[in-house]
N, C-alpha and C positions, 0 to 999 in steps of 0.2 A: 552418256549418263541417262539413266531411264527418269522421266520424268516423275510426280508427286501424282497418282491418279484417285488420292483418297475422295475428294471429292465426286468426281466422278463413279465412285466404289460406292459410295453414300446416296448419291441419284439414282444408280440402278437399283437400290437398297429400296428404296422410295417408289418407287415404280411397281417393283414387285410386291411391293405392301397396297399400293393402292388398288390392281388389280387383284387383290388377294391371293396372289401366288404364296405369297411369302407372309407366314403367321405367327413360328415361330419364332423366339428374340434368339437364341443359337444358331439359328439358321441365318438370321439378318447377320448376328457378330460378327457368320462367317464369310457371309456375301461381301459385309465391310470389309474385311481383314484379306481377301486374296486378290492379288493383283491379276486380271481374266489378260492383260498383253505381254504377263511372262510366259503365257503355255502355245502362244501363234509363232512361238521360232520355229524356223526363220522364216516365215511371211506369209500371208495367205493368196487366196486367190480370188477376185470378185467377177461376179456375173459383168460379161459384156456382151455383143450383140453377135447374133448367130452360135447360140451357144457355145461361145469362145468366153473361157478364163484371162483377164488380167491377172499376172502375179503383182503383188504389191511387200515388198522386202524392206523397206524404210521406217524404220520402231518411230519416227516420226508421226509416217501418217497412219499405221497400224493401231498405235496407241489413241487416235482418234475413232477408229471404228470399232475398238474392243470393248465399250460399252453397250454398242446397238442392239436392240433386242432383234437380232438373226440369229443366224448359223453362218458360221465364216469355213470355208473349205479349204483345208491345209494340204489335200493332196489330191492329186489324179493316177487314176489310173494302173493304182496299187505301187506306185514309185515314186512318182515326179512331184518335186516341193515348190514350191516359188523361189527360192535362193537359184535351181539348175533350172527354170524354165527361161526359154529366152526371151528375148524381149519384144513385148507388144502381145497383145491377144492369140493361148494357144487353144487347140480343141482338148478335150477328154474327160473320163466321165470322174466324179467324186469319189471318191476312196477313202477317206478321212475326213473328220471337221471338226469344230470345237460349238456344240449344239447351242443355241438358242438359250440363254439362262434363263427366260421363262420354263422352258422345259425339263430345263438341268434340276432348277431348285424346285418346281412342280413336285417332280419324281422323289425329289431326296424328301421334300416334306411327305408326299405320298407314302413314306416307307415307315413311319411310326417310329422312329427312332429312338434309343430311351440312350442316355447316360451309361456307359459298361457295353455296350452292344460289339459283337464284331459284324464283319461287313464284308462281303464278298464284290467285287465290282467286275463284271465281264464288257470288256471293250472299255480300255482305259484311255484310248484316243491323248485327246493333249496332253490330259493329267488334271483338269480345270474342274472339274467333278469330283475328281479322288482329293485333289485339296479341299475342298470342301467339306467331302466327309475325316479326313485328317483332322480337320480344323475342329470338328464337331465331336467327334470320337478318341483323336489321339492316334498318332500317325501308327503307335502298333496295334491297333484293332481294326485294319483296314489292309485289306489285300486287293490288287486290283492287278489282272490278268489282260495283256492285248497279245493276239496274234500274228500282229505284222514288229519283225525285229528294229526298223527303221523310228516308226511310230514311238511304239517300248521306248528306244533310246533317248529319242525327243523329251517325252512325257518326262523322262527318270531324273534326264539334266532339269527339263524344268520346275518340278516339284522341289528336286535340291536346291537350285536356286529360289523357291518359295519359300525353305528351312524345315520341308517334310521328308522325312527321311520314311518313307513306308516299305509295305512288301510290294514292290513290282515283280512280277511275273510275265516272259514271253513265252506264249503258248496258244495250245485249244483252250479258248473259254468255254466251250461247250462241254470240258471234260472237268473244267471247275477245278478246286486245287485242295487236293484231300488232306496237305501234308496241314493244312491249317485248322481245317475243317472240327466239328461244325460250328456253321455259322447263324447268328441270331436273323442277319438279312442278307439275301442274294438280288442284284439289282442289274441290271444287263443294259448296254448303253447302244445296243445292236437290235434290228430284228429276230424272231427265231420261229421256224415251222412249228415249233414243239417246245415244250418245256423240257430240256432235255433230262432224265431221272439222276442222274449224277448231282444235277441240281437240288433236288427233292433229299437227297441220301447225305445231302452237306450241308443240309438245313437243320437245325435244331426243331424237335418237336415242340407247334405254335410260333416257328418264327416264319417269317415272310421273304415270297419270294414277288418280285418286278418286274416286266419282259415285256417287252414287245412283242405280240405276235402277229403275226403272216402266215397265217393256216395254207396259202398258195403259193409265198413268196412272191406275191405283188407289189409293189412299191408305193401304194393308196390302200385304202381301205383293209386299215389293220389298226390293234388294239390294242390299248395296254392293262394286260392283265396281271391282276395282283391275285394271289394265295397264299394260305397258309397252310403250313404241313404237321401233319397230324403223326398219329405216335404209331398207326401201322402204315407208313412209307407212303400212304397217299397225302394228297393236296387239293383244296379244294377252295373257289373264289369265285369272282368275275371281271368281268371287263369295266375297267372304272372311266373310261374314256379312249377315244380317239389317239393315237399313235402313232408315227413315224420316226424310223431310223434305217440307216442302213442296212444290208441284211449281213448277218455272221459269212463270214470269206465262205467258210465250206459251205454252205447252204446256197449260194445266191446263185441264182438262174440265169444260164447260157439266152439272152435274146434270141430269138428262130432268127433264121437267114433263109433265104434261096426263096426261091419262085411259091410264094403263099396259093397259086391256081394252081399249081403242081400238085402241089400238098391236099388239095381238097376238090381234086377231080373224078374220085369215084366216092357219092355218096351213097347210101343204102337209103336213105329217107329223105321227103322233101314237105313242107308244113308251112303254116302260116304260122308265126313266132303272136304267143300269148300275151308275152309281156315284151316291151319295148330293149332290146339288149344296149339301146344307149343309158337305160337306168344303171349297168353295170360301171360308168364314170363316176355315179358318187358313192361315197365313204360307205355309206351301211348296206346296200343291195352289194359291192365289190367285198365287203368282208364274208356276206351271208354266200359268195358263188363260192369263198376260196373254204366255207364250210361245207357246202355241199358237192366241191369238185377238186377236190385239196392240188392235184396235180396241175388242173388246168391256167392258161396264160388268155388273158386279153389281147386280142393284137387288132392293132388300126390301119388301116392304109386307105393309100389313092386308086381306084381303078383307073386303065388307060381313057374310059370317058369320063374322064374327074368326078366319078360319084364315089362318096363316101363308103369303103367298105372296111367291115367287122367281120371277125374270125374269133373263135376260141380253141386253144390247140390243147390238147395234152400228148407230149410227143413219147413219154412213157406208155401212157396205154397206148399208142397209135389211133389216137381217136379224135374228130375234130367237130365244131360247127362252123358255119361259114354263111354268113347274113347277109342279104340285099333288100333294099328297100323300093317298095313297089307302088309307092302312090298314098297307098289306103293305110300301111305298116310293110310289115318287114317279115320276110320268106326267110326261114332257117330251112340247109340241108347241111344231113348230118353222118358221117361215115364214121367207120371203124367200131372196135368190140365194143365200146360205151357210149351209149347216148349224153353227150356231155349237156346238152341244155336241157332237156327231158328234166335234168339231174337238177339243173341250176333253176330252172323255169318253175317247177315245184318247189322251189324253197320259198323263189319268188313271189308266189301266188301267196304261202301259205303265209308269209310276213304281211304281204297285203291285207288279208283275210284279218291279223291279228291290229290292224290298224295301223301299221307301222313302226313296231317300237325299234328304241336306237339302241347304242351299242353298247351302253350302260347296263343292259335287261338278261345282256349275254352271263350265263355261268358255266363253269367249266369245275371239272373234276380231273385229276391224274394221276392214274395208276403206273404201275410199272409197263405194261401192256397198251394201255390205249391214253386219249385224252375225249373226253365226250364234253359235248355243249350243250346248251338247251336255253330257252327261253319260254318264263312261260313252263302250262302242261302239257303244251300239243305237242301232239305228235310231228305234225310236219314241220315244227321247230326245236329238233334232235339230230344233235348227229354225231357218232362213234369213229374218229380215226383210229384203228389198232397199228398196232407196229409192227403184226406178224402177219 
């Protein structure tokens, strides 16, 4: 028998009003009203030591931690659930989760939502969102699209067992679902390199689209950006804050493997690095690299003399940097057709120059052809990704 978790529904109610997540009384109704430990079947998995998952399967003690302001991880590894993982702590990497409801109800207040709206949702993960907006909207002005069949099926039973009967869809979110289309708001529960135009083309002129984006497909230093589209097929906004999710299945980047001194043994240039490449660990210098170097990847490692080294690959262009540190700062040398820190080290400089502004200052335009950013007049805070 699942237990009464109204109160509990009403404390995280409370929380999110207090840090002002939560402003709207529809959006509290809704936070009241959906039970967040029907959408974790069958179980989640908690952080243990050595980057090992405990699964945890027991609507018992599950029903205890479905209030915590986290993210709880429902899957590994694009398969494996808590119900088939065996027992005691396994390895693998996250695939699935049921987001932080600071962040869930963050986004859904983000999105302006009015009475009558329809709702496009890409990455429907548990379902714990789409009830929400069900609850807010009315389960037939809500479509919500996941890509993995397993996931879909989960989310579908547990929404029915919520009493939301919506449009689930298993598919590409990134191709969005025209048969419903257009929609007043599109909201993506995933990272994305791009806004894809599909998106823009299924939006109602003046309604709003919500994304996460990973200009590099980095798993830090990314942004959630809002737009509005306008009545000749572009869209145009900015970045209203800080952002993390997973990245969309098609999009997400192969880790490099193999021998990193292999990889960056004939370099064409050798310098003394201007700006510090350990700046590229926090949030807004990792967003401004994956602007000025869209393809490129951070990677860390140990040399065999335990000193700390940094590389930047972009394995598309064949082009790399590869950082040592020398006492005074840090030697970049840099091989293949593009100078990737040349590329990065000037954005760097020029944010510097502008005092630093954050990730709120970013604005973004998208055409069908490119998406461009900018902050600011200057110049050296522009940048045009094209798609051709």
């Amino acid at each position: 028998m699942t237990p009464d978790t109204a109160p509990e529904r009403r404390a995280l109610a409370d929380r999110l009003q207090e840090a002002g997540v939560l402003t709207h009384p529809k959006w509290r109704t809704a936070v009241e009203a959906v039970p967040r430990e029907l959408f974790l079947q069958p179980g989640v998995f908690l952080p243990a030591d050595d980057g090992h998952w405990r699964p945890v399967t027991s609507l018992g003690e599950w029903v205890k931690i479905a209030y915590r302001d986290e993210s709880l991880v429902t899957q590994l590894d694009g398969h494996l659930t808590a119900d088939r993982a065996p027992a005691g702590p396994v390895p693998g990497v996250p695939t699935s989760s049921s987001t932080t409801p600071v962040t869930v109800v963050g986004m859904a207040e983000a999105l302006d939502i009015e009475d009558g709206h329809t709702a496009l949702e890409i990455g429907t993960g548990t379902g714990y969102s789409t009830a929400l907006m069900c609850h807010r909207l009315g389960e037939d002005n809500v479509t919500t699209i996941e890509v993995d069949p397993g996931v879909a099926a989960r989310a579908d039973a547990a929404l029915e067992a919520a009493g939301y009967s919506t449009w689930t869809v298993t598919g590409d979110g990134l191709l969005g679902h025209p048969r419903r289309a257009p929609y007043d708001r599109v909201i993506a529960t995933c990272a994305v390199r791009r806004i894809p135009h599909t998106w823009v083309r299924q939006t109602k002129p003046g309604g709003t689209i919500l994304t996460t984006l990973a200009p590099g497909s980095w798993a830090y230093g990314t942004g959630l950006a809002k737009v509005t589209v306008n009545h000749d097929g572009t869209a145009e906004g900015r970045i209203i804050g800080e952002s993390s999710f997973m990245q969309a299945r098609s999009q997400a980047v192969v880790p490099l493997a193999g021998d990193l001194s292999a990889r960056t043994a004939y370099a064409d240039s050798e310098r003394e690095a201007k700006v510090e490449p350990t700046l590229l660990e926090e949030w807004m210098p990792a967003f401004l690299a994956q602007l000025a170097a869209p393809g490129a990847q951070l990677v860390c490692a140990t040399g065999s003399d335990g000193r700390r080294q940094l590389y930047v690959f972009d394995a598309d262009r064949e082009s790399f940097a590869a950082f040592t540190e020398n006492g005074s700062g840090w030697t970049v040398r840099q091989g293949g057709p593009v100078a990737l820190w040349d590329d990065i080290e000037r954005t760097l400089l020029a944010w510097q120059d502008a005092e630093r502004p954050g990730i709120s200052t970013v604005r973004l335009r998208v055409t069908p052809r490119s998406h461009t950013y900018w902050i600011g007049d200057r110049p050296g805070l522009r940048w045009e990704h094209r798609l051709d």
